[in-house]
C-alpha positions in Angstrom: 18.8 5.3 -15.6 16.7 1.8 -15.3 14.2 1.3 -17.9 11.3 -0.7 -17.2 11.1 -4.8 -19.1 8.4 -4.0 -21.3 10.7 -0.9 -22.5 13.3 -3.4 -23.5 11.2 -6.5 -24.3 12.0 -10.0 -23.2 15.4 -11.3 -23.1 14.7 -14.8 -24.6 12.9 -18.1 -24.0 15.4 -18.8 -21.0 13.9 -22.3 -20.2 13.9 -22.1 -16.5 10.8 -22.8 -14.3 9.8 -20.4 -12.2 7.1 -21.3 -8.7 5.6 -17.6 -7.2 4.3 -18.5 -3.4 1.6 -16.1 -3.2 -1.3 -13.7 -5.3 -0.8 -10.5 -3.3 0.8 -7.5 -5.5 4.4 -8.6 -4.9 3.5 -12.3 -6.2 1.5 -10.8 -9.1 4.5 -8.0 -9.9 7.4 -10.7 -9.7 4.8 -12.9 -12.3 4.5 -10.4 -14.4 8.3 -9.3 -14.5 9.0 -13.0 -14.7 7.0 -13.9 -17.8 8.0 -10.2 -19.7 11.7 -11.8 -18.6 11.0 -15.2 -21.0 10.2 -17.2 -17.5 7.8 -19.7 -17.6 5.5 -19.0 -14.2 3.4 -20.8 -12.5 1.7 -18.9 -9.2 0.3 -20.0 -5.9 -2.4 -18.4 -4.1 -3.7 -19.9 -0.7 -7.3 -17.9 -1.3 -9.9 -17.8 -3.8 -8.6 -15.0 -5.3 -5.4 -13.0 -6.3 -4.9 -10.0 -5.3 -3.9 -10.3 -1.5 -4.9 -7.2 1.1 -5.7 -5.4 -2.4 -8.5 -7.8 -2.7 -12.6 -7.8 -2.5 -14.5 -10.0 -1.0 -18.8 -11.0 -1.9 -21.0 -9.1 0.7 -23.8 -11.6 1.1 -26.6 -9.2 2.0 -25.9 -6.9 -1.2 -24.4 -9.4 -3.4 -21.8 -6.7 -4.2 -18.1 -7.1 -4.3 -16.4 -4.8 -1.8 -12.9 -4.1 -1.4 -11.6 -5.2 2.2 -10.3 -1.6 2.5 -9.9 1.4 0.1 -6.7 1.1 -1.3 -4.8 4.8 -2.7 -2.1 5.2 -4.5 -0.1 8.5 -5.4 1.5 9.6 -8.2 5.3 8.9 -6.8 4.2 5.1 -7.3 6.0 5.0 -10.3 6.5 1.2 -9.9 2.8 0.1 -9.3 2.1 2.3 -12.4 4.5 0.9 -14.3 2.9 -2.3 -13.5 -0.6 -1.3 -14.0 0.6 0.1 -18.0 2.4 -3.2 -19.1 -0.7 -5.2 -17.8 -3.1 -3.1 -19.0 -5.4 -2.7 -16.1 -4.6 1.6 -15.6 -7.7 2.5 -17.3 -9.3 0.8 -14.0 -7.5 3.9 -11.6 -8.4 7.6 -11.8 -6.1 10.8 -10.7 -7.5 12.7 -8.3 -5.7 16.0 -8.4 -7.7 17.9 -5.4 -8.8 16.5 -1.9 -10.8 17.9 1.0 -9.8 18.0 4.5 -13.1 18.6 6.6 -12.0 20.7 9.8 -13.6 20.3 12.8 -16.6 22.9 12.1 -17.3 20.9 9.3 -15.8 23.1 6.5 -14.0 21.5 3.4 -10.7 23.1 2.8 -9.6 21.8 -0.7 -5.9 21.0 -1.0 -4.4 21.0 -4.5 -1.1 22.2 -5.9 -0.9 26.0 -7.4 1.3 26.9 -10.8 3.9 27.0 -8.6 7.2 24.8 -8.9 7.9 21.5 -6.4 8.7 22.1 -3.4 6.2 25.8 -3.2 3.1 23.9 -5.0 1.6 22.7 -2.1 2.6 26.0 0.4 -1.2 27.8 -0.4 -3.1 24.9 0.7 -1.4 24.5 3.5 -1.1 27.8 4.5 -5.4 28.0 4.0 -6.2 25.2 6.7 -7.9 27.6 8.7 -8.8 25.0 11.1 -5.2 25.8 12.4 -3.9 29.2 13.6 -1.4 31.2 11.1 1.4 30.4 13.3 1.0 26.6 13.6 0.6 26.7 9.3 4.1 28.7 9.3 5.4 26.6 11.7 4.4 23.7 9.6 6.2 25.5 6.8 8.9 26.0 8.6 9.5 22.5 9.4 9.2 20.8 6.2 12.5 21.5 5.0 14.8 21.2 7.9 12.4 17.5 7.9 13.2 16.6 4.2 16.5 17.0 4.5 17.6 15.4 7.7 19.4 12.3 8.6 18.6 9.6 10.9 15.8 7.7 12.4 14.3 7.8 16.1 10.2 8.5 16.6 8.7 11.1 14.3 6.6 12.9 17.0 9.8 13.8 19.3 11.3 15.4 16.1 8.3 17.5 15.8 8.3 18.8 19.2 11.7 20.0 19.5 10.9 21.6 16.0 8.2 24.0 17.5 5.4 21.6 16.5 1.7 22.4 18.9 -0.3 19.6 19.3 -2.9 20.8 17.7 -0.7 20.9 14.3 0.6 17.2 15.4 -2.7 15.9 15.7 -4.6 17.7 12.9 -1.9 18.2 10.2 1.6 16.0 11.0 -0.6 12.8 12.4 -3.3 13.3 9.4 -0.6 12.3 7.1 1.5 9.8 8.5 -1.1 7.6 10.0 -2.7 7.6 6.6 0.9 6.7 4.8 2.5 4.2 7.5 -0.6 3.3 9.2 1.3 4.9 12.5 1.5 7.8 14.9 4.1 10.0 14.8 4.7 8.7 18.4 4.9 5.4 16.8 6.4 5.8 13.2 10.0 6.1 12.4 11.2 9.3 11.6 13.0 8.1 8.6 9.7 6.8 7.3 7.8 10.5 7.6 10.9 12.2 6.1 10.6 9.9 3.3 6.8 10.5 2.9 6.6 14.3 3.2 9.7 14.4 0.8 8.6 11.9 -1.7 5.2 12.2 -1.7 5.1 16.3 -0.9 8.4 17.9 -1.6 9.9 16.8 -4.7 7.6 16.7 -7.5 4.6 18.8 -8.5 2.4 15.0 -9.1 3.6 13.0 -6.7 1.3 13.8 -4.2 -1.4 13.2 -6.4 -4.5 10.3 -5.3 -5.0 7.2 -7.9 -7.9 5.5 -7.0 -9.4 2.7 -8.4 -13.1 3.0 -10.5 -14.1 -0.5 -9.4 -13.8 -3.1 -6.9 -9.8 -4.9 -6.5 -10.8 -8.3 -6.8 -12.4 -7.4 -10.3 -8.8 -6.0 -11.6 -6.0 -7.5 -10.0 -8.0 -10.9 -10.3 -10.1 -10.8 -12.9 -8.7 -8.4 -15.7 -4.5 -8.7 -14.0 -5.0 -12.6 -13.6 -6.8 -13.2 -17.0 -3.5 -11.1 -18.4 -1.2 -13.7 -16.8 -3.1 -16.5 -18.2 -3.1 -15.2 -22.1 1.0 -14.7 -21.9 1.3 -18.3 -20.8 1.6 -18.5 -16.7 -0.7 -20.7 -14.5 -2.1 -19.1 -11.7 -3.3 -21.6 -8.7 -6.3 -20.5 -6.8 -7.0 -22.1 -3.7 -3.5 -23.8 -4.0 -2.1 -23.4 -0.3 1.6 -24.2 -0.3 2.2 -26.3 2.7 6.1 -26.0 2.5 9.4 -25.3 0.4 11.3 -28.8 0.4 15.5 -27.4 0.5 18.8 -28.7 1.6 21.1 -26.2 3.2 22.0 -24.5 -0.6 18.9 -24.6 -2.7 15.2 -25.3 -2.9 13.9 -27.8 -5.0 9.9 -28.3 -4.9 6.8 -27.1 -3.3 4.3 -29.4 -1.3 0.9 -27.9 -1.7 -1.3 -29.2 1.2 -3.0 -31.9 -1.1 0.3 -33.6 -0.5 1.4 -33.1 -4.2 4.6 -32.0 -4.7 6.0 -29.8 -7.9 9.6 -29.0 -8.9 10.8 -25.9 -10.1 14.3 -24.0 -11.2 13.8 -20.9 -8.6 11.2 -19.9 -6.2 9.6 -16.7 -5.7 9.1 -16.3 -1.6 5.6 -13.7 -1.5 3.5 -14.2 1.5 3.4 -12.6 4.7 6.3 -11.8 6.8 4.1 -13.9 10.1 4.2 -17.0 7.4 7.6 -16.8 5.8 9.3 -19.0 8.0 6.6 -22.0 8.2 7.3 -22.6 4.6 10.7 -24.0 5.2 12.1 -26.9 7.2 14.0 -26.3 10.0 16.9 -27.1 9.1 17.2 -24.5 6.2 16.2 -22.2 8.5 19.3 -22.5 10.1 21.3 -21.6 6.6 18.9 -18.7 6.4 19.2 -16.0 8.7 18.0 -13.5 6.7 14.8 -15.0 8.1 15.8 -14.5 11.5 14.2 -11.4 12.3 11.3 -11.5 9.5 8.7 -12.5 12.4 10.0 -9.0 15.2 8.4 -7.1 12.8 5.3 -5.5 14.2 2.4 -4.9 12.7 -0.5 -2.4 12.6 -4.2 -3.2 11.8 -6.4 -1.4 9.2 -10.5 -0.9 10.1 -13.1 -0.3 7.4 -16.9 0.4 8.0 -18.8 -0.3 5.1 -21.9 1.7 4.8 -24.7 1.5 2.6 -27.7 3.9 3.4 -30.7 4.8 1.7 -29.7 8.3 -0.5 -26.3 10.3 -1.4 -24.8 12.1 1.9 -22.0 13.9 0.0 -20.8 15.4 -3.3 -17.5 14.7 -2.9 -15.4 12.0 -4.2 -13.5 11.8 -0.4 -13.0 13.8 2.7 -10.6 14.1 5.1 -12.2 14.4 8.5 -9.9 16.0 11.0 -9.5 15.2 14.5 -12.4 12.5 14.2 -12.6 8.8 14.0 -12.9 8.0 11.0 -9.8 9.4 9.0 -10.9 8.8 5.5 -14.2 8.6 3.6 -14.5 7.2 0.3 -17.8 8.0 -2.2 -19.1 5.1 -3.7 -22.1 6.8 -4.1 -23.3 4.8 -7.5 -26.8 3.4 -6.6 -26.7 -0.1 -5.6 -30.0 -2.7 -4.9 -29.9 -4.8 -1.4 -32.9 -5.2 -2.4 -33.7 -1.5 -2.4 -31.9 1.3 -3.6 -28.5 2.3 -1.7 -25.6 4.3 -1.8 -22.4 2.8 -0.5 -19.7 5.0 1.6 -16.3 3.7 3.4 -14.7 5.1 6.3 -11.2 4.0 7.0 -9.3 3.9 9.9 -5.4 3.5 10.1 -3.4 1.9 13.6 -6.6 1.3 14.8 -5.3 -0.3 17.9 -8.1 0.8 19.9 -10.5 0.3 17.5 -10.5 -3.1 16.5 -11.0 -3.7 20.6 -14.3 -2.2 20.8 -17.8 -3.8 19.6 -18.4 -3.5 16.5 -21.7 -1.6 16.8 -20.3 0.8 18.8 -17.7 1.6 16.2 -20.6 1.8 13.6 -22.6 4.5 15.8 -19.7 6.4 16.7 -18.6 6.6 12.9 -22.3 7.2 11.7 -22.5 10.1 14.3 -19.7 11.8 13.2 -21.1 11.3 9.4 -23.5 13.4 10.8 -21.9 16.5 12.5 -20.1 16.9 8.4 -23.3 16.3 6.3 -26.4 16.9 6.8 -28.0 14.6 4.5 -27.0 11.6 7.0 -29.5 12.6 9.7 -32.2 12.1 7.7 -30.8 8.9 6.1 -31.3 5.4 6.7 -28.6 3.6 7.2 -29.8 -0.1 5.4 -26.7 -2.3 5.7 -23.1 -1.6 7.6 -20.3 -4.1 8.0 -16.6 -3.2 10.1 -14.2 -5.2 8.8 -10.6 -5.0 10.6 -7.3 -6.7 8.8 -5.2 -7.6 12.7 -2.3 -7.2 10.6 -2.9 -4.8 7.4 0.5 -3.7 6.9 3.8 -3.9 9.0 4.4 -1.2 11.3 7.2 1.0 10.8 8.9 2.5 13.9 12.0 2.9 14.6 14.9 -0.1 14.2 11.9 -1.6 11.9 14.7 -1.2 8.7 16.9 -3.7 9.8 14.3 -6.4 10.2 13.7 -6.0 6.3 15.5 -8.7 4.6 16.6 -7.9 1.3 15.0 -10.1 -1.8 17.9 -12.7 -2.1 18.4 -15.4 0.0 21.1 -18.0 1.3 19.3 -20.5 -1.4 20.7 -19.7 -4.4 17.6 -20.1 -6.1 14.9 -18.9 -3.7 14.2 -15.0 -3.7 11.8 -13.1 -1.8 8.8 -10.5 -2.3 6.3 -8.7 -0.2 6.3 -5.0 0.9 8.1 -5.7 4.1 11.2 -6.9 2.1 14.0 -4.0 2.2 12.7 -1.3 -0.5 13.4 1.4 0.9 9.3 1.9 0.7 6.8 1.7 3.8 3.8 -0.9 3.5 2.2 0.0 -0.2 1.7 -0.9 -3.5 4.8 0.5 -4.4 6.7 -1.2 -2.1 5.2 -4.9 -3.1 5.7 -3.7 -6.8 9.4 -3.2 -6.0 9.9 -6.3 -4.5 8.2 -8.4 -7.0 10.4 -6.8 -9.7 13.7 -7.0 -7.6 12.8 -11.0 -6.9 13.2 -11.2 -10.8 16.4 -9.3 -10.7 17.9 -11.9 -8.4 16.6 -14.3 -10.9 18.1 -12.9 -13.8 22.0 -12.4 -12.0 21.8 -15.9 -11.5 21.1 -16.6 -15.0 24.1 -14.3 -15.9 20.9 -12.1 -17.5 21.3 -9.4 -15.0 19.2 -6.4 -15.5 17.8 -3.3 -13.8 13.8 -4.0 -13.8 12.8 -1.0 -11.5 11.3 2.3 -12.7 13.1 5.3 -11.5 11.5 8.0 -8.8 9.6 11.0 -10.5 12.7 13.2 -10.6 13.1 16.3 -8.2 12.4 20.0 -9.7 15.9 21.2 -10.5 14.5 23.8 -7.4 13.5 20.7 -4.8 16.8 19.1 -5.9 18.8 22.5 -4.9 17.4 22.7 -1.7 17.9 18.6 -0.8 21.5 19.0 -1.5 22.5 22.5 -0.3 23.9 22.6 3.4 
């Protein structure tokens, strides 16, 4: 079993300089690994602020800071946890043991796990979506396990058809959940990916399924309280520092250029921007010793919208919703009153693979999401809606269908002193906080073999119910 660093403690003032290329969660884990390791750490981040996609940004009209998207995490993120702990920042993320999907007719159906064991917690809520017919809820049932404990990939929604999945329990049950988790249809999304989500996140363990949201804005905790932590334990983080490129010779790097022109020397490099920017950052002709990298820029993409909605009183009671068969996939309460300059109460809607979306004028997204706000509450009606904002990331996450998995490059490179990090590197995870977690720490891994200080940073999964565990293994 692997025990997490701050469980062992540092290994010893190692004196070996460490440069992190990028803020974003995998930068900020593989810091934070890094300097619990006895590396000294110096960071770079291209924008204002640290944090990455998990970042906020100033809304000029309510001089509020307002995450880019609603970030969740569950509670099979036992990395990201792990993180949040040692840092001290998880009293800025609440559980949320009990969601609502919102069926068509506008009832809530609360889904939360009975005092049952993992993998039968979950089977009353599902079988009490009564915006589904009995058999398309036993069907569901009825697929879950053969799912969990299959073997290779293809597309998810082909899987589901030759396993008596309707439509209607594709599109309002199957495609509810995986376009939430990989940001894809299940025409789209690997099948290797869904069985991973329903068996990690649904099957195994009583918690993992669980939503950890956070109680205020990103930018004020992985940049303010996460960066400040970095800071007190001796690392320099570099805001607004864009690194221009990774000076190498075929074996190993040897300084950054930031795009000032100044140049800084290190002892190993930790690679954590985008997969689309990976590449510019070295010359061409380490690219050629690298071909790790070769395939980095094939992987697809899949954009994220979020309409940002302040309006002039409270239009639900819930802390979220799941809207079925709608537009808007998610809605998030932010309901605390806020002044721009009058009194307001902020909502957001997300959208996941909004391919379509993101093409369309941005009013006409804001209507068609404030209608459907309707048709669920009533309070919206009579509401005025005072301020709204759509804000689409092109390339949120990475997309991950099929043949996706072998584009991944794993977190050592042909430099024997440059890693990378990022949650498209080869975790086994699809595009989360978990993933970037797990890549930052496995970055510091490669750092520590080479040091002859090897050691097993990652947290182990929430172990399977002796009962889950049975079934996974049985034949």
């Amino acid at each position: 079993m692997t025990t997490s660093p701050s469980e062992r403690g540092p290994i010893g003032r190692v004196g070996r300089r460490v440069a992190v290329l990028g803020g974003g969660l995998a930068g900020l884990a593989a810091a934070v690994a890094a300097i619990e390791c006895g590396l000294e750490v110096e960071l770079f981040e291209a924008r204002p602020r640290l944090g990455g996609r998990a970042g906020s940004f100033l809304d000029p009209k309510t001089g509020q800071l307002v995450d880019r998207c609603q970030h969740v995490a569950m509670g099979c993120c036992t990395n990201w946890a792990d993180l949040c702990r040692r840092t001290g920042i998880d009293d800025c993320f609440e559980r949320h043991r009990r969601l609502w999907f919102v069926g068509p007719d506008a009832r809530a159906h609360p889904f939360h796990a009975a005092p049952l064991p993992a993998p039968f917690h979950l089977l009353p809520s599902v079988l009490r979506l009564g915006y589904l017919s009995l058999r398309e809820r036993l069907g569901i049932v009825r697929a879950i396990v053969p799912l969990v404990r299959g073997e290779g990939d293809g597309t998810a929604g082909p899987w589901l058809r030759r396993h008596g999945q309707s439509e209607r329990a594709i599109e309002r049950f199957w495609s509810t959940v995986l376009v939430s988790a990989l940001s894809e249809a299940p025409d789209r999304a690997s099948l290797a990916a869904a069985r991973k989500v329903f068996r990690d996140g649904f099957f195994a363990h009583r918690r993992a399924w669980e939503l950890v949201l956070p109680r205020e804005p990103l930018g004020a905790i992985y940049d303010g309280r996460l960066g400040r932590w970095l800071e007190s334990h001796g690392a320099t983080a570099h805001r607004a520092a864009r690194v221009k490129t990774l000076q190498a010779d075929g074996h190993r790097a040897s300084a950054v250029v930031l795009a000032d022109g100044s140049r800084r020397t290190f002892d190993f490099f930790v690679v954590a921007v985008p997969w689309r920017r990976v590449r510019s950052l070295f010359p061409e002709d380490v690219l050629r010793a690298m071909p790790e990298l070769g395939r980095a820029e094939a992987i697809p993409s899949a954009p994220i919208t979020a309409v940002h909605l302040w309006f002039d009183r409270p239009l639900m009671s819930l802390p979220h919703a799941v809207p079925i068969g709608r537009l808007g996939q998610w809605v998030f309460n932010h309901g605390q009153p806020h002044e721009i300059p009058c009194r307001s109460y902020y909502c957001q809607v997300v959208i996941s693979a909004s391919h379509e979306v993101r093409l369309r004028p941005r009013g006409q997204v804001l209507a068609e999401v404030r209608g459907e706000l309707e048709t669920i509450w009533p309070a919206a009606r009579a509401a005025r809606l005072l301020h709204g904002r759509v804000v689409t990331e092109p390339a949120a996450v990475f997309s991950l269908q099929p043949g996706v998995e072998a584009c991944r490059p794993s977190q050592t490179t042909s430099l024997a002193n440059v890693m990378l990090a990022g949650d498209w590197t080869a975790t086994g995870w699809p595009a989360t906080m978990e993933s970037a977690v797990r890549s930052g720490y496995l970055a510091v891994e490669g750092i520590l073999r080479s040091l002859g200080k090897g050691r097993a940073l990652l947290v182990p999964d929430l172990a399977p119910s002796p009962l889950a565990r049975w079934i996974l293994q049985s034949s």
